[in-house]
Each structure stands twice: as structure tokens, then as C-alpha cells.
C-alpha positions as CSV (number, residue, x, y, z in Angstrom):
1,X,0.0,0.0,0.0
2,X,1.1,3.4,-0.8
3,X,1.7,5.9,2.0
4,X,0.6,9.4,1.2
5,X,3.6,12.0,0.5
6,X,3.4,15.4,3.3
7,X,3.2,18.0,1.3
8,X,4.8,21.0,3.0
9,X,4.1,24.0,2.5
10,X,5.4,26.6,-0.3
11,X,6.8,30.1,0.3
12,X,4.8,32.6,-1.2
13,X,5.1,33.6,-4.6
14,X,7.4,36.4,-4.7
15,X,6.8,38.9,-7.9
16,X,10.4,38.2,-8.5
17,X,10.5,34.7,-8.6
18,X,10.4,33.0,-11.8
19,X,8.0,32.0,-14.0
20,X,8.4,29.6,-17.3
21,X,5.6,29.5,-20.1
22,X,6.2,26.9,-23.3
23,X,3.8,27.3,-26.1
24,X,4.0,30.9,-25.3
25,X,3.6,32.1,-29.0
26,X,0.3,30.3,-29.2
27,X,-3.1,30.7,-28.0
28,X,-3.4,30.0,-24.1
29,X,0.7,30.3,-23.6
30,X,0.4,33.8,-24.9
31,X,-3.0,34.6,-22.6
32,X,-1.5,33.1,-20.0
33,X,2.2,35.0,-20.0
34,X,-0.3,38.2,-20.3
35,X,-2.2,37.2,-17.0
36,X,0.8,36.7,-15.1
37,X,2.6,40.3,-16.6
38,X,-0.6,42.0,-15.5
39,X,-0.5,40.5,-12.0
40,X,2.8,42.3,-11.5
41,X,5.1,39.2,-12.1
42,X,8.7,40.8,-13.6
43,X,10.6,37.6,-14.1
44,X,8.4,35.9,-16.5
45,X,10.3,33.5,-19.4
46,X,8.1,32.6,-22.7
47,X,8.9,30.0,-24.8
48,X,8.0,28.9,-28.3
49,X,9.5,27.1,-31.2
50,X,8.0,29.8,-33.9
51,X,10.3,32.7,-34.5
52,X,9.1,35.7,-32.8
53,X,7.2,37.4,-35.5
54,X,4.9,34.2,-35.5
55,X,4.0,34.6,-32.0
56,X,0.3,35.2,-31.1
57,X,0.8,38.0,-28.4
58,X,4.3,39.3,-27.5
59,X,4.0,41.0,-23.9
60,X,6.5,43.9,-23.1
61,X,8.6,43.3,-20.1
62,X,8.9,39.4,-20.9
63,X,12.0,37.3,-21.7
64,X,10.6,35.8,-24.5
65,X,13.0,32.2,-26.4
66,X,12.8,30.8,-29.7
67,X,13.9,27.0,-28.6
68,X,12.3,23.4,-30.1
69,X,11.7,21.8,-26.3
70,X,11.7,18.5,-28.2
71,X,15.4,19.2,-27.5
72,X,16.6,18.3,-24.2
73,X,19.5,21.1,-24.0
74,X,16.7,23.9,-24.8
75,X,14.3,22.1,-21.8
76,X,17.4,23.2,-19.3
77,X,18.0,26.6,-20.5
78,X,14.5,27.2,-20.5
79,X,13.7,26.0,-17.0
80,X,17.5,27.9,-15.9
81,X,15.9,29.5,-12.3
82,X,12.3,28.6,-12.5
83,X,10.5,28.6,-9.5
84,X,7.2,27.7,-11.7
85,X,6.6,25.6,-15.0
86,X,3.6,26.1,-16.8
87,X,4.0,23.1,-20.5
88,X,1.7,23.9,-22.9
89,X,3.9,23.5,-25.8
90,X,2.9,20.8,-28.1
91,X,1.9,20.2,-31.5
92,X,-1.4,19.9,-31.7
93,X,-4.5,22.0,-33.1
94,X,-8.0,21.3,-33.8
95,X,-9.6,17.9,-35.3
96,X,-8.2,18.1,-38.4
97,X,-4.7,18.4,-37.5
98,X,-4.9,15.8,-34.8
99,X,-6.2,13.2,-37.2
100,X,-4.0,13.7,-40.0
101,X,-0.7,14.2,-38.4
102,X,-0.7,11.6,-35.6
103,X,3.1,11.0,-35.9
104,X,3.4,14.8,-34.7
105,X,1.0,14.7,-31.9
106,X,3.4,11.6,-30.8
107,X,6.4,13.5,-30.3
108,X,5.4,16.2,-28.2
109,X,5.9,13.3,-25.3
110,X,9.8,14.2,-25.8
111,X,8.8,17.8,-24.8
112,X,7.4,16.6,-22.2
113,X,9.4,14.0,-20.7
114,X,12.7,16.6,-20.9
115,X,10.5,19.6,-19.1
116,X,9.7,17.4,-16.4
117,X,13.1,16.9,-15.9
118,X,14.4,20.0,-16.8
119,X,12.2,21.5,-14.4
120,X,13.2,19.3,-11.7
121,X,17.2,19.2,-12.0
122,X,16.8,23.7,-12.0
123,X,14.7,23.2,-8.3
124,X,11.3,24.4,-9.7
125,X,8.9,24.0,-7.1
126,X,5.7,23.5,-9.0
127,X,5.1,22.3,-12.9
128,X,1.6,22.4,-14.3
129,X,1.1,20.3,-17.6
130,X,-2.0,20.8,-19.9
131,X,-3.8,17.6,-20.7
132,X,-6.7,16.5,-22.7
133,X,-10.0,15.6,-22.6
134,X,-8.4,13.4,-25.9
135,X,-7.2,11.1,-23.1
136,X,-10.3,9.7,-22.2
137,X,-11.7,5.9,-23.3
138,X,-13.0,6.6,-27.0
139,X,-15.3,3.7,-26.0
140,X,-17.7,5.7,-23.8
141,X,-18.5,8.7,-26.4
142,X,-19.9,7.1,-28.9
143,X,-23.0,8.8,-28.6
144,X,-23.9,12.1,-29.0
145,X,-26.4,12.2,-25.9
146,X,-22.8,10.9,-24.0
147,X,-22.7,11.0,-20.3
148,X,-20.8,14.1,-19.1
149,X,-17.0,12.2,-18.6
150,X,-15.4,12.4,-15.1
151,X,-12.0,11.6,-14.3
152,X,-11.7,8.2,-13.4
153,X,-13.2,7.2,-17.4
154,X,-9.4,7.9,-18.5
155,X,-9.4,4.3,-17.4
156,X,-9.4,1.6,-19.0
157,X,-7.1,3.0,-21.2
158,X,-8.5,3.7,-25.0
159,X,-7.6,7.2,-25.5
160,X,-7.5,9.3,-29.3
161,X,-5.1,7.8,-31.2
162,X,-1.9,9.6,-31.6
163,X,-3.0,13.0,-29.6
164,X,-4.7,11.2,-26.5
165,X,-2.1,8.4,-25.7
166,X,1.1,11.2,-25.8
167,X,-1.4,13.1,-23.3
168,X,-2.1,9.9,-21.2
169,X,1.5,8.9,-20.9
170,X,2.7,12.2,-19.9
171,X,0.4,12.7,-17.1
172,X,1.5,9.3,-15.5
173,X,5.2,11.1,-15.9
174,X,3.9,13.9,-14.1
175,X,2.0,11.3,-11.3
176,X,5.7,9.8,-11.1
177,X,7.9,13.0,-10.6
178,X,5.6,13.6,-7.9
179,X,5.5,9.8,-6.5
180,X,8.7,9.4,-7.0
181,X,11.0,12.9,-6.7
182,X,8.8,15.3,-4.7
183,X,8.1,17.7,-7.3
184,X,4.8,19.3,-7.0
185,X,3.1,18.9,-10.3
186,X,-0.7,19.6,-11.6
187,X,-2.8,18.4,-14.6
188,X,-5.3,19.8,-16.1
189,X,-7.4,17.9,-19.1
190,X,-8.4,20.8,-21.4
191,X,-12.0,20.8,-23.2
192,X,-12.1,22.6,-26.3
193,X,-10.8,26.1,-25.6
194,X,-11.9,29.0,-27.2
195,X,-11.8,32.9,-27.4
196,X,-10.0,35.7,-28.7
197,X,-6.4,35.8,-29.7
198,X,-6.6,32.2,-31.0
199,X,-6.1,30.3,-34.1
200,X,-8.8,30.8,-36.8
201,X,-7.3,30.2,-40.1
202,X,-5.0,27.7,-41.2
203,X,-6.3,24.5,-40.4
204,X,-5.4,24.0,-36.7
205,X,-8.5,26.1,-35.5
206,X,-11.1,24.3,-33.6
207,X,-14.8,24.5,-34.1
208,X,-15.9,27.7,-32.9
209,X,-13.3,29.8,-34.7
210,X,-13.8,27.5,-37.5
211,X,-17.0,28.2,-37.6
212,X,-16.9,31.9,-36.7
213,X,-14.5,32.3,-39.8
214,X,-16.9,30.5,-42.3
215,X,-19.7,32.9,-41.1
216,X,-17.8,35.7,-41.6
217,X,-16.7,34.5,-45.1
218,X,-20.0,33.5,-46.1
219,X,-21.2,37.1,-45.6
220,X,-18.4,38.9,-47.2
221,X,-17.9,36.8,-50.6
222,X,-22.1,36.3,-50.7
223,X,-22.1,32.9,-51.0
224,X,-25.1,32.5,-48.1
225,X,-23.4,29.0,-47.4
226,X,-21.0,27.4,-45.2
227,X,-19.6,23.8,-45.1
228,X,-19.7,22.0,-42.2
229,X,-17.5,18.8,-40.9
230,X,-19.6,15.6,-40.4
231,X,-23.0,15.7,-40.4
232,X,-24.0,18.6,-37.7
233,X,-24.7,16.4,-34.3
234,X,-21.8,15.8,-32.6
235,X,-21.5,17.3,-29.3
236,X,-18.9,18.9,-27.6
237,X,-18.7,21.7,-24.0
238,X,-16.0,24.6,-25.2
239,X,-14.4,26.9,-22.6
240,X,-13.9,30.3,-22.8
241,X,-10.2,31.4,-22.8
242,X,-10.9,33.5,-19.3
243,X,-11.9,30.5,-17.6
244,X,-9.3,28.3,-18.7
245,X,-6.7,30.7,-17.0
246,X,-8.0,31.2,-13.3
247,X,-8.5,27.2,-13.5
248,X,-4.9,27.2,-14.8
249,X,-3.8,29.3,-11.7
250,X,-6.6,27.6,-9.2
251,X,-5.5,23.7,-10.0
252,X,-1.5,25.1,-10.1
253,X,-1.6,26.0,-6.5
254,X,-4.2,23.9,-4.5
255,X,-2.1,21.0,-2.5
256,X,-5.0,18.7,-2.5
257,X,-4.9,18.5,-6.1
258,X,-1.1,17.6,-6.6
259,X,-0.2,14.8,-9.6
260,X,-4.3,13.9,-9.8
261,X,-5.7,14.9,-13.1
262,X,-8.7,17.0,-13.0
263,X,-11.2,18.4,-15.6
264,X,-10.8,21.8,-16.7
265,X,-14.0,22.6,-19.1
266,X,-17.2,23.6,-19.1
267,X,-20.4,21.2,-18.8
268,X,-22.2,23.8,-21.4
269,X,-22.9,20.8,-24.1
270,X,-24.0,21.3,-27.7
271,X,-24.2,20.1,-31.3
272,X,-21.9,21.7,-34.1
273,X,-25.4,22.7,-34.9
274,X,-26.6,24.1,-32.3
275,X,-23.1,26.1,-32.2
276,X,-23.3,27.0,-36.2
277,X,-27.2,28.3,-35.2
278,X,-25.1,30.6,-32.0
279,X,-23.1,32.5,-34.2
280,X,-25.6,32.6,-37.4
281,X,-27.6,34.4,-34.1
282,X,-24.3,36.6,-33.5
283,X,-24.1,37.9,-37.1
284,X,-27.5,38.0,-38.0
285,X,-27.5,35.8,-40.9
286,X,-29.0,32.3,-41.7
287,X,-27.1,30.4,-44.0
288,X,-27.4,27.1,-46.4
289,X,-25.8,24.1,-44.5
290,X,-23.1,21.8,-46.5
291,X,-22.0,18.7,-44.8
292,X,-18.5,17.1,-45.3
293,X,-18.8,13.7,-43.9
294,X,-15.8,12.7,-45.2
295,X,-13.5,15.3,-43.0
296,X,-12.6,14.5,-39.9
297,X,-15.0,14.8,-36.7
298,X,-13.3,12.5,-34.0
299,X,-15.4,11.3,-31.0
300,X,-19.3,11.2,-31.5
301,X,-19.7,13.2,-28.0
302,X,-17.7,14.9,-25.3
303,X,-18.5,16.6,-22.3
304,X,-16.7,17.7,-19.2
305,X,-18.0,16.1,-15.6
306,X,-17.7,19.0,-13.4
307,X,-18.3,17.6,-10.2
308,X,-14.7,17.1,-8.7
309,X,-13.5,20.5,-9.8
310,X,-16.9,22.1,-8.0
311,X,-16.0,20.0,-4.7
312,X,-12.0,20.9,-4.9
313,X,-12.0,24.5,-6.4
314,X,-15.6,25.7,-5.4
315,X,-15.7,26.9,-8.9
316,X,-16.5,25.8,-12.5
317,X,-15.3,27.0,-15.9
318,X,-18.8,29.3,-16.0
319,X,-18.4,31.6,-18.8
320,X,-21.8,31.4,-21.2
321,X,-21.2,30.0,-24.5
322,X,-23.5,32.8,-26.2
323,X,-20.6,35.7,-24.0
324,X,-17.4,33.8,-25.4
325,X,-18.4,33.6,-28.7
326,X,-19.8,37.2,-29.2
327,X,-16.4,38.2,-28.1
328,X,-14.4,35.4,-30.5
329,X,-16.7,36.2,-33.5
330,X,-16.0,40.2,-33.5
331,X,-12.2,39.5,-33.0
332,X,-12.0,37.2,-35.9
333,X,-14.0,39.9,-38.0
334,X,-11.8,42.3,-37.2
335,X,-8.8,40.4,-38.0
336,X,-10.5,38.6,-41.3
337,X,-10.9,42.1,-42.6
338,X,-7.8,43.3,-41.3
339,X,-6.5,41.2,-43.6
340,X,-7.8,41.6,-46.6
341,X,-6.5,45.0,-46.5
342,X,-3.2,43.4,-46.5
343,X,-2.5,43.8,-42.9
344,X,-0.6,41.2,-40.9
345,X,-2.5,38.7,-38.4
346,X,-2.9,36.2,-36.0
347,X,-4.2,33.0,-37.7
């Protein structure tokens, strides 16, 4: 039988101390090296493998490091003095990418693996990794009426292919660095998140910028139609970018959820849809329907059990799906036109 590890007590988090972000040029890396530069933090160090001019947000203030972290060598220079890790560099995006470029999904297990240790040789005291909702049994949403999915239904192991496994592995790393070495590490499993400053173009966009962007197209060119992926029902819950940081920051620094992977979404279910119908609502349109059911569409249902996160945190990702999108629609306008004048964006 296992004993149970003391956890003792951290110092408080001193504005000074430092701060890692990977996956900093992208979508919640960049929102989340903002958060912390607008709490006061000064020693904040973003990472990305994209050169600098790809980056989604550059803050001012922040070290910010062009490095591959499938390199172990970049992993230590990265974590040189961190007090906190925050890995959410991979290589991933939305459906499409994740089932057509399996091989890639795969090897973000190397970033992984060397942060972890990275992290632990420089004395870091706490290292959050960013899971999946992909890492749950494929088996039990095949339906898209599907049971909302709590945490224990990782298990029995039958996660996404390619994308889920490299996220199931690498929380058991995180379980062991803990079980094993002491250092204080979270996990969060991600459900679809959304919101401003994202991807939208490109084909590594998830639904609701997908779909956002097709409205908006549809109404410039005058086409009145939009193509959809599959056949319209399959569910998903989507989290609003806001939410997913102060979860970030909640599951980072509560003791009692150390190396125990917990749900970070919202239980606010719907059909593609239902969701195409939101933003049609948004832009005041209605539009012809197209259905590709020969692109990808992954799981039949998903939905985020929030029951464990309401008992730990006292909270739950609660930002209406109607508020986020608003928001994610008119910054996607404004960038889509943006760029047809030739201006540079964030896609």
C-alpha cells in the first residue's frame, strides 16, 4: 500500500521569482504569459518554437525564447531559475490536425518528458502540464447524448489515437515525478478552448473559430453557405479562454490536487449545430448548411464532468457559451478584414 507523500508548505510567490511559459507564441501560452505580466510578475520566461514574429501575443517586459523543447539542451535553459513551469507546448490543433498528423501529436511526449526533468534538475517547485479531454476511453462517447465524462473514465485505457495516448503517458510522468522525486506537479485535461487571440485560419483552428470564420466569409464573398465537418450532431462543451486561465492558476496551486488529473472545461454541451445556429444568431444571418462527412470529426460526444473540480475548487469554468463567442466572433471579424487589406495577423 502506498503511503501518502506530506506535502509542505510553499513560500509565497514572490513577484520576483520566476515564471516559465512553453507554447507561449500560441493561443493560451500567450494569454497566460499576459495574466501573469498583468499581475505584477517581472521575471516571466516565454517559450516557443515559432520565430518571434509568429507569436500570437508578445508581452512587453517578458523574456521571450525561440527554442524546439523536443530538445533536451533547450528544456534546461529554458527552466534555468524557474520557480514555476507552466508546459503547454505541443503540437497539436484542432480535429483536423490531430487526425492527420498523428506522428506529430506523438512526439510532443519528448517535450514533455525533458521539461519534467528540466524542471526538476533547476529546483522548480511546482510544474503544471495541460492535458486533454483526448485522453479519455474513446469507447464511452460514442453517442452524441454521451454521459458528461469524469475523471476516473481515463481508465481503461483507450484514449485518441496519436494526440490522447502522448497526453495519457505524460500525465503518468507527471504522477511519477511527484510519486517518486517530490516535485509538485498539476494536470489539467483541457475541453475545447476558445476565445479571442486564438487560431482561426490555417487548419489547426477548432470549431468555434472554424465556424466563426466561415460565417464571416459566407457574408463577405455572398455565397449564403457554409460547409460543415460531419453531419452537424456531434456534441462537444468549449471553454472560454478566461476560464481556462483562473483554473490554470486555481489547479496550479491547490495541495490537494497535486499529480491527480482533474477536468478543466465547461459542462455547457452542444451540437456543431446548435453552435453554427449561435453565431448565425451573432451575425445575423441564416445560412445554407453543407455537410463534409468525409472530414474528420473525432469522438461522437464529449463533455466535461464537473463535479470534482466544484467539490476541490468551489468553482467551474462558468463563462456562457452565447458571452465567449460574441467576443471570438468580433475579433475574428476584425482580424479577417484586417486582412484583406493586407495587414498582418494572428491566424
Amino acid at each position: 500500500m502506498e503511503k501518502t507523500r506530506l506535502v509542505e508548505k510553499d513560500p509565497k510567490l514572490r513577484k520576483d521569482d520566476g515564471i516559465v511559459i512553453t507554447g507561449a507564441g500560441g493561443f493560451i501560452g500567450g494569454a497566460l504569459t499576459r495574466r501573469f505580466h498583468d499581475q505584477g510578475f517581472t521575471r516571466i520566461r516565454a517559450v516557443d518554437k515559432k520565430p518571434l514574429y509568429e507569436w500570437y501575443q508578445r508581452v512587453p517586459g517578458v523574456e521571450c525564447l525561440s527554442l524546439d523543447l523536443s530538445n533536451e539542451d533547450n528544456c534546461r535553459r529554458a527552466c534555468e531559475g524557474a520557480v514555476e513551469v507552466y508546459q503547454l507546448a505541443a503540437d497539436m490543433g484542432g480535429m483536423g490536425f490531430i487526425e492527420r498528423f498523428r506522428v506529430e501529436c506523438l512526439r510532443s511526449i519528448l517535450i514533455n518528458t525533458h521539461m519534467l526533468e528540466a524542471a526538476y534538475r533547476a529546483g522548480a517547485r511546482r510544474f503544471f502540464y495541460s492535458s486533454s479531454a483526448c485522453a479519455y476511453n474513446t469507447q464511452l462517447q460514442q453517442d452524441p447524448n454521451v454521459r458528461a465524462l469524469k475523471e476516473s473514465d481515463a481508465y481503461p485505457a483507450m484514449a485518441e489515437r496519436g494526440y490522447g495516448w502522448e497526453k495519457l503517458m505524460s500525465e503518468m510522468f507527471c504522477q511519477e515525478y511527484w510519486a517518486e522525486r517530490g516535485m509538485k506537479t498539476s494536470i489539467a485535461r483541457f475541453h475545447n478552448v476558445y476565445g479571442p487571440n486564438g487560431t482561426w485560419d490555417g487548419g489547426r483552428e477548432k470549431a468555434p473559430a472554424a465556424i466563426c470564420r466561415k460565417v464571416i466569409e459566407a457574408i463577405d464573398t455572398g455565397t449564403g453557405r457554409i460547409t460543415i465537418w460531419g453531419d452537424g450532431t456531434r456534441t462537444r462543451s468549449f471553454m472560454y479562454i478566461d476560464d481556462c486561465l483562473k483554473g490554470i492558476d486555481a489547479i496550479m496551486h491547490c495541495d490537494d490536487l497535486i499529480a491527480t488529473p482533474i477536468n478543466l472545461g465547461t459542462s455547457e454541451m452542444v451540437s456543431i449545430n446548435d453552435l453554427v445556429a449561435k453565431v448565425e444568431k451573432i451575425a445575423g444571418v441564416k445560412l445554407k448548411l453543407e455537410y463534409d462527412l468525409s472530414a474528420p470529426v473525432g469522438v461522437a460526444g464529449r463533455n466535461s464532468d464537473n463535479t470534482f473540480i466544484k467539490q476541490m475548487l468551489h468553482w467551474e469554468p462558468n463563462t456562457p457559451l452565447n458571452t465567449g463567442l460574441r467576443a471570438t466572433y468580433q475579433w475574428i471579424k476584425e482580424q479577417y478584414h484586417a486582412r484583406k487589406k493586407g495587414q498582418r495577423v494572428v491566424e
